[in-house]
Structure formats: structure tokens, C-alpha cells
Predicted model as a PDB file, atoms N, CA, C, CB and O in Angstrom, pLDDT in the B-factor column:
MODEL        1                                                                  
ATOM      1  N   UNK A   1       0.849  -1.177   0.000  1.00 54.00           N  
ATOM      2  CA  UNK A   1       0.000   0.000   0.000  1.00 54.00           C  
ATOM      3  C   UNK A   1       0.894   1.239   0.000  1.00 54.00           C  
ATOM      4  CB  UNK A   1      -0.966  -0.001   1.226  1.00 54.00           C  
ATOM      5  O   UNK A   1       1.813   1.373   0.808  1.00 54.00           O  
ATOM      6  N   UNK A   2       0.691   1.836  -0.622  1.00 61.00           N  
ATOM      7  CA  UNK A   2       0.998   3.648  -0.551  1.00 61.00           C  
ATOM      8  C   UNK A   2       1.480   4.097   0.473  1.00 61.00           C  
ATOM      9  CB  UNK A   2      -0.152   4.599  -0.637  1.00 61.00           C  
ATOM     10  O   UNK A   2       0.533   3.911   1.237  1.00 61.00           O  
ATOM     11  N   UNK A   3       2.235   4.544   1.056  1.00 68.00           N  
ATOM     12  CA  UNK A   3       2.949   5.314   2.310  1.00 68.00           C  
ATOM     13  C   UNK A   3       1.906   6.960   2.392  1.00 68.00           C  
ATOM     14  CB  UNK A   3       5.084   5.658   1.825  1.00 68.00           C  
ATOM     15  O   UNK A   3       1.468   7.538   3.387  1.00 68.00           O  
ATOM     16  N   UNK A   4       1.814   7.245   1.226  1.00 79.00           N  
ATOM     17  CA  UNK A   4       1.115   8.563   1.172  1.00 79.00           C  
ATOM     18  C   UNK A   4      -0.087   8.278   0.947  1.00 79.00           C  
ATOM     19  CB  UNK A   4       1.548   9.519   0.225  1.00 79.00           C  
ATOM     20  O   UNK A   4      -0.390   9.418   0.593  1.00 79.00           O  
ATOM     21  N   UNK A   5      -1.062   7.700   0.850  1.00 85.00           N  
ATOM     22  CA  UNK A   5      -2.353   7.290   0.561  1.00 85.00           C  
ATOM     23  C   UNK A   5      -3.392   7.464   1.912  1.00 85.00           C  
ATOM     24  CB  UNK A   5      -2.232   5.773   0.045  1.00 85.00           C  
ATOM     25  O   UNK A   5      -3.133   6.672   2.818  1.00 85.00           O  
ATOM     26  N   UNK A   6      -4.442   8.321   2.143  1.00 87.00           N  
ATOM     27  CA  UNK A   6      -4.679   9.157   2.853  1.00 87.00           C  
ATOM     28  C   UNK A   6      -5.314   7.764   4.129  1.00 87.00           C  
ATOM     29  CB  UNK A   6      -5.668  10.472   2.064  1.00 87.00           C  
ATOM     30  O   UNK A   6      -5.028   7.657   5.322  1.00 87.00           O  
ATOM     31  N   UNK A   7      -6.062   7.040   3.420  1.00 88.00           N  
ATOM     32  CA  UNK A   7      -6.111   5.915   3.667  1.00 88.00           C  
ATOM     33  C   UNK A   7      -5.423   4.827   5.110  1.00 88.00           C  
ATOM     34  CB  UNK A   7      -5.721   5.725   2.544  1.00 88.00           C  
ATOM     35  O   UNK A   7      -5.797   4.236   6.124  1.00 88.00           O  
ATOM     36  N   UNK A   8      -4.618   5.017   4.573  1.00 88.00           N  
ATOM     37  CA  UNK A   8      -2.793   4.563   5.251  1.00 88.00           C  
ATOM     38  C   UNK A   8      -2.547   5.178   6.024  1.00 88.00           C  
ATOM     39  CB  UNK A   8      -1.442   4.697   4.500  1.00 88.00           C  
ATOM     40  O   UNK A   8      -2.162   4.693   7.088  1.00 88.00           O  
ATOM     41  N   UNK A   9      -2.654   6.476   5.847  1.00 88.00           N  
ATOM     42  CA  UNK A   9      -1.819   7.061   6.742  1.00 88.00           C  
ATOM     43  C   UNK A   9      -2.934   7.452   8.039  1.00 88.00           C  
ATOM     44  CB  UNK A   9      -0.980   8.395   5.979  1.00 88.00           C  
ATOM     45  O   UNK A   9      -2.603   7.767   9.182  1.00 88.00           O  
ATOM     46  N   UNK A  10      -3.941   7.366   7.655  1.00 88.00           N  
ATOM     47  CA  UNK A  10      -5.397   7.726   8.915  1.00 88.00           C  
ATOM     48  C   UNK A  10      -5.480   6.650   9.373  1.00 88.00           C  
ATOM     49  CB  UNK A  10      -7.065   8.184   8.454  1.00 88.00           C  
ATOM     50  O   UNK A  10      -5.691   6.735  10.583  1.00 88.00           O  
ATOM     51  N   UNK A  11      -5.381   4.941   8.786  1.00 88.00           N  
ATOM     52  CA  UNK A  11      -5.044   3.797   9.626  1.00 88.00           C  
ATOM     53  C   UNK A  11      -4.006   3.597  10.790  1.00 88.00           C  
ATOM     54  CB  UNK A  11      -4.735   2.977   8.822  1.00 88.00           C  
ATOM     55  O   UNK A  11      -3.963   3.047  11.891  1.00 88.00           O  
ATOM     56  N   UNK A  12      -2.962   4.548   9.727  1.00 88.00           N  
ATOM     57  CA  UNK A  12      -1.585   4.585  10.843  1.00 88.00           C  
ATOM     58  C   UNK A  12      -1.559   5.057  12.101  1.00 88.00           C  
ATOM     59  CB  UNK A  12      -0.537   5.343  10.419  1.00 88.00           C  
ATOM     60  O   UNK A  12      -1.116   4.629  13.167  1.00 88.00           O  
ATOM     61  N   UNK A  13      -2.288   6.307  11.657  1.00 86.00           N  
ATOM     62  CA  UNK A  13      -2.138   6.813  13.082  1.00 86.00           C  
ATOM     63  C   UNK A  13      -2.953   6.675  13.888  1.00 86.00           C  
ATOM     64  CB  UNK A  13      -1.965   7.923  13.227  1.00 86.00           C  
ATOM     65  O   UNK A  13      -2.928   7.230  14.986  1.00 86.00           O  
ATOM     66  N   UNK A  14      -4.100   5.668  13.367  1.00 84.00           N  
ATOM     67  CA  UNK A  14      -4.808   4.964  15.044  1.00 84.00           C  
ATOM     68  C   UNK A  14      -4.603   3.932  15.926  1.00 84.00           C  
ATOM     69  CB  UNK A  14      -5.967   4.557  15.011  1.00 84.00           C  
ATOM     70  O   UNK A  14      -4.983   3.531  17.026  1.00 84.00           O  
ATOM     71  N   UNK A  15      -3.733   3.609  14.878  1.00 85.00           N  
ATOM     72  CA  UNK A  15      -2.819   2.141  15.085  1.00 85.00           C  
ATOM     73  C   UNK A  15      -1.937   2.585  16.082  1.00 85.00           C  
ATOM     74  CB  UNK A  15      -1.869   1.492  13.671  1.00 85.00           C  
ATOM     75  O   UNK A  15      -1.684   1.918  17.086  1.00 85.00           O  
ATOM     76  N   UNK A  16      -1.437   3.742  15.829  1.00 86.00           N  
ATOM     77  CA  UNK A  16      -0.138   4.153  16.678  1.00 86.00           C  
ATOM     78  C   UNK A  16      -0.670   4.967  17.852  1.00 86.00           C  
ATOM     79  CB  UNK A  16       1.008   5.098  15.782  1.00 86.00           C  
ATOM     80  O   UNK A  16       0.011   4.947  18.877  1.00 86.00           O  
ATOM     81  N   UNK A  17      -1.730   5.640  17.841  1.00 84.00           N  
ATOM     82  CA  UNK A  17      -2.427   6.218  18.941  1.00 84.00           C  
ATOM     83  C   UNK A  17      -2.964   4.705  19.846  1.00 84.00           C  
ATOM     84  CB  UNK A  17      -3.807   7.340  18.280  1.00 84.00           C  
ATOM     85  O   UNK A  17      -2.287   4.501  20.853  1.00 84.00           O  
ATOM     86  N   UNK A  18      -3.919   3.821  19.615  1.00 81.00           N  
ATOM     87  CA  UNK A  18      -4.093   3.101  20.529  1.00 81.00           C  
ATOM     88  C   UNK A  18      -2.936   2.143  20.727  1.00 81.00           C  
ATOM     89  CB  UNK A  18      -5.244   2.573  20.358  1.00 81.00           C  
ATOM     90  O   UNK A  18      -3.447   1.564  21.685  1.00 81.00           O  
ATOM     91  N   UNK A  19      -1.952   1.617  20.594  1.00 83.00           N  
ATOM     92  CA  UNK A  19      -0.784   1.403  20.549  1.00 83.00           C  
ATOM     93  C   UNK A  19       0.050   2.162  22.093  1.00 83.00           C  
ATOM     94  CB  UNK A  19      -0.399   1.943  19.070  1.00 83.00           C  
ATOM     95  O   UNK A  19       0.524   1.497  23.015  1.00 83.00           O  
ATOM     96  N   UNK A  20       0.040   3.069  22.039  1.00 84.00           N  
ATOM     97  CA  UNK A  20       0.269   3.746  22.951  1.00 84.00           C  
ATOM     98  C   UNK A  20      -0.769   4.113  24.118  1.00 84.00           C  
ATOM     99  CB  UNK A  20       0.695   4.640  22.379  1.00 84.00           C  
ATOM    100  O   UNK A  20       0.015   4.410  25.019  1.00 84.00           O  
ATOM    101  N   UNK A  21      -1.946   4.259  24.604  1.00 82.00           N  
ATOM    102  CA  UNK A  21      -2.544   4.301  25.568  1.00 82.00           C  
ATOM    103  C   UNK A  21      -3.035   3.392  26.533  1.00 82.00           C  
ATOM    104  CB  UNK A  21      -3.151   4.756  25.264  1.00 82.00           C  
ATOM    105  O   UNK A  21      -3.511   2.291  26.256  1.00 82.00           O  
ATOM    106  N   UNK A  22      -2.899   3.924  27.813  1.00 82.00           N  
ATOM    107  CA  UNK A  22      -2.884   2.943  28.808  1.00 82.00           C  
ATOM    108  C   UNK A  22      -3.933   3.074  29.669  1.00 82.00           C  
ATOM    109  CB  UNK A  22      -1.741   2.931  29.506  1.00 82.00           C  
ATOM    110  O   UNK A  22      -4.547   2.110  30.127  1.00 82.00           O  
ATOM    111  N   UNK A  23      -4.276   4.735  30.022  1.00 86.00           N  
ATOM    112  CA  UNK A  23      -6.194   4.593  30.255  1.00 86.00           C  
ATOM    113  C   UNK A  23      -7.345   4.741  29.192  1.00 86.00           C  
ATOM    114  CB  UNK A  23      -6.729   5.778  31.222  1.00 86.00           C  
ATOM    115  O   UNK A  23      -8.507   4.348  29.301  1.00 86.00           O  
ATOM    116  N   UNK A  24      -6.880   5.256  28.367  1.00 83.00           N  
ATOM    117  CA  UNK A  24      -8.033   4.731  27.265  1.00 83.00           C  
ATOM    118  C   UNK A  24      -8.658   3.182  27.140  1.00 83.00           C  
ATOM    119  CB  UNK A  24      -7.393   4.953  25.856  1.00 83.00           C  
ATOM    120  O   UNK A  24      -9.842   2.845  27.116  1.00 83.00           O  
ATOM    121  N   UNK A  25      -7.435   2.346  27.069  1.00 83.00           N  
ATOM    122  CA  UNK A  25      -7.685   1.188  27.070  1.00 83.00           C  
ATOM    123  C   UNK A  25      -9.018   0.723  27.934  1.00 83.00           C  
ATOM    124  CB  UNK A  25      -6.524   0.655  27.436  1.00 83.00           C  
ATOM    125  O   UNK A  25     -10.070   0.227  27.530  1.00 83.00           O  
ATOM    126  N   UNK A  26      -8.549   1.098  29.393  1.00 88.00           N  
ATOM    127  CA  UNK A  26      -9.586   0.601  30.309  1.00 88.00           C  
ATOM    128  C   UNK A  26     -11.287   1.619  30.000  1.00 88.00           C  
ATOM    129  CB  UNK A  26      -8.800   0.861  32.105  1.00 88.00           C  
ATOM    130  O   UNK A  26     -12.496   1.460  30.166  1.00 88.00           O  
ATOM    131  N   UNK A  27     -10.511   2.459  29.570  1.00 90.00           N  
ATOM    132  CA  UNK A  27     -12.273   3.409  28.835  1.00 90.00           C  
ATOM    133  C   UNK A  27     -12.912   2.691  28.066  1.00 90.00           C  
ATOM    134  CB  UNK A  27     -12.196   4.853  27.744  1.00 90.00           C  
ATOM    135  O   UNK A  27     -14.105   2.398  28.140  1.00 90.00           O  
ATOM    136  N   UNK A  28     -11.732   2.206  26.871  1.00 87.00           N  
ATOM    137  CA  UNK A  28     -12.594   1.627  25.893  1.00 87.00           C  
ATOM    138  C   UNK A  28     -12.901   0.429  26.329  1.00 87.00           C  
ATOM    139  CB  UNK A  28     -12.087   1.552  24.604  1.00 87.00           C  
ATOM    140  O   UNK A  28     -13.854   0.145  25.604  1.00 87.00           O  
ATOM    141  N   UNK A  29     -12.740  -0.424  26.999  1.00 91.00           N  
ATOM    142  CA  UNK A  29     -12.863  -1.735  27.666  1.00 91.00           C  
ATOM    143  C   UNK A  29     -14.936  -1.566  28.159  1.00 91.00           C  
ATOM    144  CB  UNK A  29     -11.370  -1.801  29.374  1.00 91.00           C  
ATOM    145  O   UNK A  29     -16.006  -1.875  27.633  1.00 91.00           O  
ATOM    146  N   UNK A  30     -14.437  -0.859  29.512  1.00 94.00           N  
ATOM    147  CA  UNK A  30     -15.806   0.469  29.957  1.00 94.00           C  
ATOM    148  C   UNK A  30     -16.987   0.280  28.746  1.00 94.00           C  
ATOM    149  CB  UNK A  30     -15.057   2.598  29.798  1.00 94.00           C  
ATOM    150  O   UNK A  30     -17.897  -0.548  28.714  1.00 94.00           O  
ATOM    151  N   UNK A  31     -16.636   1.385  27.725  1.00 94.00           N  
ATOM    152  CA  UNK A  31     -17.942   1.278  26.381  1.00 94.00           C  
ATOM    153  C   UNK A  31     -18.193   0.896  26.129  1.00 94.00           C  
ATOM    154  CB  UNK A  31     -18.266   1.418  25.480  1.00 94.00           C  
ATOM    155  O   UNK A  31     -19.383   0.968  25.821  1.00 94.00           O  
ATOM    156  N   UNK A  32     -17.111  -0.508  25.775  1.00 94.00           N  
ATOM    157  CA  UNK A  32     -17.560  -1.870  24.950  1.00 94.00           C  
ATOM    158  C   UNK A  32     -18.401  -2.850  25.749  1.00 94.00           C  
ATOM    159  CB  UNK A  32     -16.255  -2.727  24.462  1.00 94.00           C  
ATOM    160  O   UNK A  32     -19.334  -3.466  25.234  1.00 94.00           O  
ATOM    161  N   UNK A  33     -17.907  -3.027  27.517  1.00 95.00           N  
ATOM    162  CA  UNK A  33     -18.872  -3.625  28.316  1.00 95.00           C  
ATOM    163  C   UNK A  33     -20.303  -3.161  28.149  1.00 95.00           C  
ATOM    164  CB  UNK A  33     -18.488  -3.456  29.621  1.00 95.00           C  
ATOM    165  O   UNK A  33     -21.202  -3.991  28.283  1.00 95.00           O  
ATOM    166  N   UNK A  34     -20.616  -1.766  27.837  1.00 94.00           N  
ATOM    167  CA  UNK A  34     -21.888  -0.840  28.339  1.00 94.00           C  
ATOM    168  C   UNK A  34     -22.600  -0.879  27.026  1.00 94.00           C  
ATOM    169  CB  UNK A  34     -21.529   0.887  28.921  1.00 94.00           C  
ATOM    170  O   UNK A  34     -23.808  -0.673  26.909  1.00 94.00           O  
ATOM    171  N   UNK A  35     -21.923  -1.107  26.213  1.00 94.00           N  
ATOM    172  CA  UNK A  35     -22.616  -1.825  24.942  1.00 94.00           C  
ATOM    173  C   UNK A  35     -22.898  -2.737  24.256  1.00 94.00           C  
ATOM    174  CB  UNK A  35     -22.469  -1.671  24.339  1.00 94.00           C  
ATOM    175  O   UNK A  35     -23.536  -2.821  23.207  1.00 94.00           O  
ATOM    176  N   UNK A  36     -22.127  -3.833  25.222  1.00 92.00           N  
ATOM    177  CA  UNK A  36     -23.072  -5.645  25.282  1.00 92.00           C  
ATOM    178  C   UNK A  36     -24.142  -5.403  26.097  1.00 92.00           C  
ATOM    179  CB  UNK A  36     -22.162  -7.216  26.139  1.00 92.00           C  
ATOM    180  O   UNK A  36     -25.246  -5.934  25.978  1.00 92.00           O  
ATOM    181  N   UNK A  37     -23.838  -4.646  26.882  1.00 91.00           N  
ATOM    182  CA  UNK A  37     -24.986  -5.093  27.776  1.00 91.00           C  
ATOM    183  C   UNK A  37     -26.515  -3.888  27.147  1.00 91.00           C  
ATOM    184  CB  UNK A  37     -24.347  -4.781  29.829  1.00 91.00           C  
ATOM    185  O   UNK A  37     -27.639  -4.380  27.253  1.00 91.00           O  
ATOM    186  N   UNK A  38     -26.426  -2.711  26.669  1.00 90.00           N  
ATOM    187  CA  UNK A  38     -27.286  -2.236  26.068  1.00 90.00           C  
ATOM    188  C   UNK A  38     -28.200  -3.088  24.677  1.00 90.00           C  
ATOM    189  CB  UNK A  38     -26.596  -1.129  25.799  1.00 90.00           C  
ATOM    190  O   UNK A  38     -29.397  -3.285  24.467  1.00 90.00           O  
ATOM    191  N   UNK A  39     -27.414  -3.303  24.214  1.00 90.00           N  
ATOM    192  CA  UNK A  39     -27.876  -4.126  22.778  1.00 90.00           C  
ATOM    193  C   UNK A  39     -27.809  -5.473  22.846  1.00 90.00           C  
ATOM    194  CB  UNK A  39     -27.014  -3.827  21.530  1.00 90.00           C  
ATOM    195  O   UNK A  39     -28.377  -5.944  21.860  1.00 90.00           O  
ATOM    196  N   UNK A  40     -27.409  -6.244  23.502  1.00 89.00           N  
ATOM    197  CA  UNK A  40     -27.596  -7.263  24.139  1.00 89.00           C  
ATOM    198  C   UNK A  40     -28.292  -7.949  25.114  1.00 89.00           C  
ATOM    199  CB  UNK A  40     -27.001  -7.319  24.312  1.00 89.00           C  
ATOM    200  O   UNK A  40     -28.870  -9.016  24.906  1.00 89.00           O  
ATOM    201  N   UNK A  41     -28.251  -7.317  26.266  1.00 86.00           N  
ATOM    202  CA  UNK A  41     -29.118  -7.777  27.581  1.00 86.00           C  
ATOM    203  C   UNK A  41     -30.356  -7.569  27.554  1.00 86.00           C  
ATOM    204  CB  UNK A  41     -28.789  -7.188  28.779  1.00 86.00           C  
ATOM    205  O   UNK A  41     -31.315  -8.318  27.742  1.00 86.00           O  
ATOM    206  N   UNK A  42     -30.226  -5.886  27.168  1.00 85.00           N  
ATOM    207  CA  UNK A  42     -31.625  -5.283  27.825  1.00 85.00           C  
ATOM    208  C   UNK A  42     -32.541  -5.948  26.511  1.00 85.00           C  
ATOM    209  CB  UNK A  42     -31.718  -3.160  28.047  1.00 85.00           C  
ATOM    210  O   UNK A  42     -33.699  -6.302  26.731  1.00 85.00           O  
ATOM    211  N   UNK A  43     -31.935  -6.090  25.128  1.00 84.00           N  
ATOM    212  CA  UNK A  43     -32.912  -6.517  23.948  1.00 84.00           C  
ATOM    213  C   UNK A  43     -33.644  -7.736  24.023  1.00 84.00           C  
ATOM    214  CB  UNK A  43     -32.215  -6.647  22.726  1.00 84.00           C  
ATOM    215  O   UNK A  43     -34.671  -8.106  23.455  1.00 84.00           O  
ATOM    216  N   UNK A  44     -32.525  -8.537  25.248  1.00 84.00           N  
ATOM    217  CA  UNK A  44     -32.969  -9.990  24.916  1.00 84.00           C  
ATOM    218  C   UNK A  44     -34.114 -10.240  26.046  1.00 84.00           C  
ATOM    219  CB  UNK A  44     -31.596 -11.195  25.022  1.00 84.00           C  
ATOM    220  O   UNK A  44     -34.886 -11.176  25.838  1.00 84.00           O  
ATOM    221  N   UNK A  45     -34.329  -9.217  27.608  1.00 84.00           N  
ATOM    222  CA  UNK A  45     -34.677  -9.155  28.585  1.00 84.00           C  
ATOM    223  C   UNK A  45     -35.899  -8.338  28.587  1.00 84.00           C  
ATOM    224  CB  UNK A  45     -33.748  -8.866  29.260  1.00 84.00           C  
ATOM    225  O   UNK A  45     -36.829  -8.598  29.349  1.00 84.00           O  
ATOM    226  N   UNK A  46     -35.934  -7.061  27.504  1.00 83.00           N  
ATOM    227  CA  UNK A  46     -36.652  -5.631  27.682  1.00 83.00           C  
ATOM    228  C   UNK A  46     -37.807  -5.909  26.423  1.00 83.00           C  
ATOM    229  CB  UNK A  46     -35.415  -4.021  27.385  1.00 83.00           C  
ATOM    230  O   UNK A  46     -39.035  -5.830  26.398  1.00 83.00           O  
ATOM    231  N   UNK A  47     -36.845  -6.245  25.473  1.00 81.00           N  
ATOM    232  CA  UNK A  47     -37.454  -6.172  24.378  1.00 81.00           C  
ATOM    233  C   UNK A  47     -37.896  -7.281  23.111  1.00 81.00           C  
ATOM    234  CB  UNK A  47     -36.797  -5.364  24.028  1.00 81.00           C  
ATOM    235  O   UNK A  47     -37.329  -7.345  22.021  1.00 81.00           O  
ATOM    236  N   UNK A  48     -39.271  -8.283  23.639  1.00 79.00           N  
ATOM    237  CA  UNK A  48     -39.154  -9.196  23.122  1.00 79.00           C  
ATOM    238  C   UNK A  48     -39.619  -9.003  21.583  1.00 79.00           C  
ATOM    239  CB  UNK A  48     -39.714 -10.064  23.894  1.00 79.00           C  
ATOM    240  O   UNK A  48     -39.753  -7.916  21.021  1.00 79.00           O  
ATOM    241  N   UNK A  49     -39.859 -10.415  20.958  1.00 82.00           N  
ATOM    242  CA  UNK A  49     -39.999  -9.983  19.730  1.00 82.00           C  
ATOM    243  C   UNK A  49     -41.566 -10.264  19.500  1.00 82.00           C  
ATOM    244  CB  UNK A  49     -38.973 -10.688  18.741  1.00 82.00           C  
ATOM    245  O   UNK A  49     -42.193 -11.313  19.350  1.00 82.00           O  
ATOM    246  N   UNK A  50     -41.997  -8.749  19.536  1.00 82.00           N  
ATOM    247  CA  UNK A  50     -43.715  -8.778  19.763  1.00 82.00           C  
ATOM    248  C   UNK A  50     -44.465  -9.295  18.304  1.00 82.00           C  
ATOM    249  CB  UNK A  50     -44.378  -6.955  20.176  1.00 82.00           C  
ATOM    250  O   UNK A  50     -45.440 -10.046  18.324  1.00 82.00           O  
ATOM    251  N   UNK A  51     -44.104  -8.988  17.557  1.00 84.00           N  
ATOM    252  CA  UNK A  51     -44.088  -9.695  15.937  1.00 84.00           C  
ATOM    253  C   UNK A  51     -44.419 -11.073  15.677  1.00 84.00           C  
ATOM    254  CB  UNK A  51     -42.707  -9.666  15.308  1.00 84.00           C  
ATOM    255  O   UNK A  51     -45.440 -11.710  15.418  1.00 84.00           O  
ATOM    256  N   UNK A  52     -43.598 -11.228  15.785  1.00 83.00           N  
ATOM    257  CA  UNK A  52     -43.308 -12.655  15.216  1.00 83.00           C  
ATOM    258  C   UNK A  52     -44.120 -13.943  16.605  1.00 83.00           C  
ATOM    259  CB  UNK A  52     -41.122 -12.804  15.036  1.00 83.00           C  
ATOM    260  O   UNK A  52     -44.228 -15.155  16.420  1.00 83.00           O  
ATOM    261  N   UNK A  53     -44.624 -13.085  18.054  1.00 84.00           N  
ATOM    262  CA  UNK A  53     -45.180 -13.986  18.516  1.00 84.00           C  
ATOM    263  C   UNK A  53     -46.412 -13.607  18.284  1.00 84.00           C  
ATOM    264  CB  UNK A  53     -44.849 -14.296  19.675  1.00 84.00           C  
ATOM    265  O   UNK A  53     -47.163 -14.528  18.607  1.00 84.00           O  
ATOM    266  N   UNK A  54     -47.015 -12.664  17.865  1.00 85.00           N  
ATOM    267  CA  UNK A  54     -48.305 -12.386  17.259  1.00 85.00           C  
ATOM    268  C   UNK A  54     -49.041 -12.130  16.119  1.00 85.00           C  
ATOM    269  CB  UNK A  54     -48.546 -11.771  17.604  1.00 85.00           C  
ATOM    270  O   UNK A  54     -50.097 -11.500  16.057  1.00 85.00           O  
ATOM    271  N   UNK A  55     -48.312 -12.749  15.056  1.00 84.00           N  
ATOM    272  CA  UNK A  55     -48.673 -12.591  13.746  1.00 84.00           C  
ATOM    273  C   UNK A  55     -48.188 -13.401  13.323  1.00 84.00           C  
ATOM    274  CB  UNK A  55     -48.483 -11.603  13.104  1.00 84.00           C  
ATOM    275  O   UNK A  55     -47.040 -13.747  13.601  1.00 84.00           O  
ATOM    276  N   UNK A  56     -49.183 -14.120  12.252  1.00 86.00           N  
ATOM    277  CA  UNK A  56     -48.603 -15.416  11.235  1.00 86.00           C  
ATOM    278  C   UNK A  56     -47.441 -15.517  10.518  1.00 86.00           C  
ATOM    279  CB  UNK A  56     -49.383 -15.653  10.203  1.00 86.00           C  
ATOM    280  O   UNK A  56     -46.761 -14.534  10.222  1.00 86.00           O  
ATOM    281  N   UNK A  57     -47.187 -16.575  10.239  1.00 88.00           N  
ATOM    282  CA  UNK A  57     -45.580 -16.520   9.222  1.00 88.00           C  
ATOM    283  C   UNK A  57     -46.159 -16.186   8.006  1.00 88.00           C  
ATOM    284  CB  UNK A  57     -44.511 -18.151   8.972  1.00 88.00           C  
ATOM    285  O   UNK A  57     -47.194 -16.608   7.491  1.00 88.00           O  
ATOM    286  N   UNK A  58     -45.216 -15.238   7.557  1.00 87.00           N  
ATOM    287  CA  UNK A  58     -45.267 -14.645   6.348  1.00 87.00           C  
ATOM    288  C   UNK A  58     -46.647 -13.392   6.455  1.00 87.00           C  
ATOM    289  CB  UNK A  58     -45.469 -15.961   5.165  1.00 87.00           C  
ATOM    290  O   UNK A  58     -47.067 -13.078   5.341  1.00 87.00           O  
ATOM    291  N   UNK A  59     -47.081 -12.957   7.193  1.00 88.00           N  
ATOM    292  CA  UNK A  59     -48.203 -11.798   7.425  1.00 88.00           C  
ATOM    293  C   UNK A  59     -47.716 -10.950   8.372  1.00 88.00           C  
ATOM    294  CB  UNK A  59     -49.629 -12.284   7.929  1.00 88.00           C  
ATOM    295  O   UNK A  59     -48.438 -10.111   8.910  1.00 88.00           O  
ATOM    296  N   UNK A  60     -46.331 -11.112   8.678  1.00 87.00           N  
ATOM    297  CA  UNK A  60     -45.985  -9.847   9.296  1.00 87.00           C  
ATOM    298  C   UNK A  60     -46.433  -8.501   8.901  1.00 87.00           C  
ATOM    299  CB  UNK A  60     -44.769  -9.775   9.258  1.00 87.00           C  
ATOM    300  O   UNK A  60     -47.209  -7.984   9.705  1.00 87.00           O  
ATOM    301  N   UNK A  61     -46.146  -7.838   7.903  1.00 89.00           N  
ATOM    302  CA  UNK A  61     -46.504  -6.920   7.197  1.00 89.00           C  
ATOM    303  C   UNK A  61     -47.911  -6.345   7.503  1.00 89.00           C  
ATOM    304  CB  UNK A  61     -46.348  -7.353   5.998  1.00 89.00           C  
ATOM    305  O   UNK A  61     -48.189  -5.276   8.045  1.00 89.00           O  
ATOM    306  N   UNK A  62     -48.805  -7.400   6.981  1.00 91.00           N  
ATOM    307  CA  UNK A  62     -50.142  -6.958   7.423  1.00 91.00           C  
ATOM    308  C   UNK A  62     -50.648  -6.320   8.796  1.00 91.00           C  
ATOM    309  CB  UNK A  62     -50.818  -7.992   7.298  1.00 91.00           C  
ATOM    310  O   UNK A  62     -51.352  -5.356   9.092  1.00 91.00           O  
ATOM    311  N   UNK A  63     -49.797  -7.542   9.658  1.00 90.00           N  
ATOM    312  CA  UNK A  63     -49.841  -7.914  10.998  1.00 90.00           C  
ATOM    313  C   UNK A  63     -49.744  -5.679  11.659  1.00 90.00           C  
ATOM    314  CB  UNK A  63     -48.029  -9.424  11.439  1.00 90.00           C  
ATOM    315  O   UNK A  63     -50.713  -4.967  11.924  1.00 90.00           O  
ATOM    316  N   UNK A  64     -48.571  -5.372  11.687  1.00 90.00           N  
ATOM    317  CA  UNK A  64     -48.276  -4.000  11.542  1.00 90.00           C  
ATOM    318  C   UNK A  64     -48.968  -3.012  11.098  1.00 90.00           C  
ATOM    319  CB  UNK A  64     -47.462  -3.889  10.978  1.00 90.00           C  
ATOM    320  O   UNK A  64     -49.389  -2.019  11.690  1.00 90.00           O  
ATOM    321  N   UNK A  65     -49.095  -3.429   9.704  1.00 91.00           N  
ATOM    322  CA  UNK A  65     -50.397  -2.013   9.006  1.00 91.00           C  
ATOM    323  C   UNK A  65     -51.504  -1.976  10.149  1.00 91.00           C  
ATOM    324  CB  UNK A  65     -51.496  -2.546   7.106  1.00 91.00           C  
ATOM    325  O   UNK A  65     -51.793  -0.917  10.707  1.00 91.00           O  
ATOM    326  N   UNK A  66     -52.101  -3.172  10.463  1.00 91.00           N  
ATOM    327  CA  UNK A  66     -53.287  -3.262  11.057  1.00 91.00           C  
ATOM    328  C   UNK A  66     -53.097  -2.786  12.307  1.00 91.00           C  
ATOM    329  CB  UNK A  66     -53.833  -4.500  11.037  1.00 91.00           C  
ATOM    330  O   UNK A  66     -54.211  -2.462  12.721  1.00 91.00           O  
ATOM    331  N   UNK A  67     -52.259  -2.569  13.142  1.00 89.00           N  
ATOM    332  CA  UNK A  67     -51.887  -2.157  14.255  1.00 89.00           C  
ATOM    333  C   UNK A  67     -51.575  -1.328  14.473  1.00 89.00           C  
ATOM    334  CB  UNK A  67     -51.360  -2.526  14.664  1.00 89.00           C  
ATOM    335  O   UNK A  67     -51.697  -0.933  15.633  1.00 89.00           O  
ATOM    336  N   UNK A  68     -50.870  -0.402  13.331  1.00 92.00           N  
ATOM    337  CA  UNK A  68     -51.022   1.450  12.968  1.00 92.00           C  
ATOM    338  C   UNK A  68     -52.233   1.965  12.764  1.00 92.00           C  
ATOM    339  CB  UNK A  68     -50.342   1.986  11.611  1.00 92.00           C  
ATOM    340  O   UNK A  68     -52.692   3.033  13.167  1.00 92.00           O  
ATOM    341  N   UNK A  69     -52.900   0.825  11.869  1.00 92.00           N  
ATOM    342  CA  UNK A  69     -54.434   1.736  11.653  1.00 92.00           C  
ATOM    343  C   UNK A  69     -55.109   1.770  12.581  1.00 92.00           C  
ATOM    344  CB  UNK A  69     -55.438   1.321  10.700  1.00 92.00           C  
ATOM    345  O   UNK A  69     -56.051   2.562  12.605  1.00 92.00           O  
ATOM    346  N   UNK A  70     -54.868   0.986  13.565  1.00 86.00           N  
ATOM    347  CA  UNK A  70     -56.027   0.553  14.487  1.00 86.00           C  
ATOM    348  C   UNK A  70     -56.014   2.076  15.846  1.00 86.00           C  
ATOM    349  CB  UNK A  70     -55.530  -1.441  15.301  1.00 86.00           C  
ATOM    350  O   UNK A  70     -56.797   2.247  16.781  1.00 86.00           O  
ATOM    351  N   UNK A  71     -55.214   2.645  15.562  1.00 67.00           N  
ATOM    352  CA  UNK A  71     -54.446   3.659  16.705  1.00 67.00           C  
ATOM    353  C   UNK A  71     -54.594   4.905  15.593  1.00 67.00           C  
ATOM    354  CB  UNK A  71     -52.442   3.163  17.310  1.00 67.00           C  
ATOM    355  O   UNK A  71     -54.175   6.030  15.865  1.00 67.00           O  
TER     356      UNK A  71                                                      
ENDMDL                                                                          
END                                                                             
């Protein structure tokens, strides 16, 4: 690859920025925990899949329209 290729060189230097940090690390560690558990936990715990246990296979679609119109 290109040494000058803008590409490259914006890879490089994140490579070389996290490369070097030692509390970021544990930050980014932090976000990444707080975002299994957002999109993960709470989806599988909070948010079931109201769809698909109340509407036929393949009538999803309908299933929805009818439940906007109805409101």
C-alpha cells in the first residue's frame, strides 16, 4: 500500500495512537462492556420480539399495518 495514501496514513495513526494508551484502554474496555450489555441484555430481557409472537408466518406486514391503523 501507498505510504502517502490518505487511507494509510489515517489507519496509521490509530494504530499508533491506541498502541500507545494505557487509560483509554480501560475506557474503551468500559464502552464496549456498556454496549453488550445495552444491545444485548436489555434486547434480549426488555425487548421481546412482539411480531413474530403475534402474527402469522409470512403476514408480518399486514400484521403491523393493522396495528397502525387501528391507533
Amino acid at each position: 500500500m501507498d505510504k502517502k495514501n490518505w487511507l494509510y496514513r489515517a489507519f496509521d495513526l490509530y494504530r499508533d495512537g491506541f498502541r500507545q494508551m494505557t487509560l483509554g484502554r480501560t475506557l474503551w474496555a468500559i464502552i464496549l462492556i456498556k454496549l453488550f450489555i445495552i444491545f444485548v441484555i436489555l434486547k434480549i430481557f426488555f425487548f421481546p420480539n412482539y411480531i413474530s409472537t403475534h402474527a402469522d408466518e409470512g403476514k408480518e406486514s399486514e400484521f403491523v399495518a393493522t396495528q397502525i391503523l387501528k391507533k
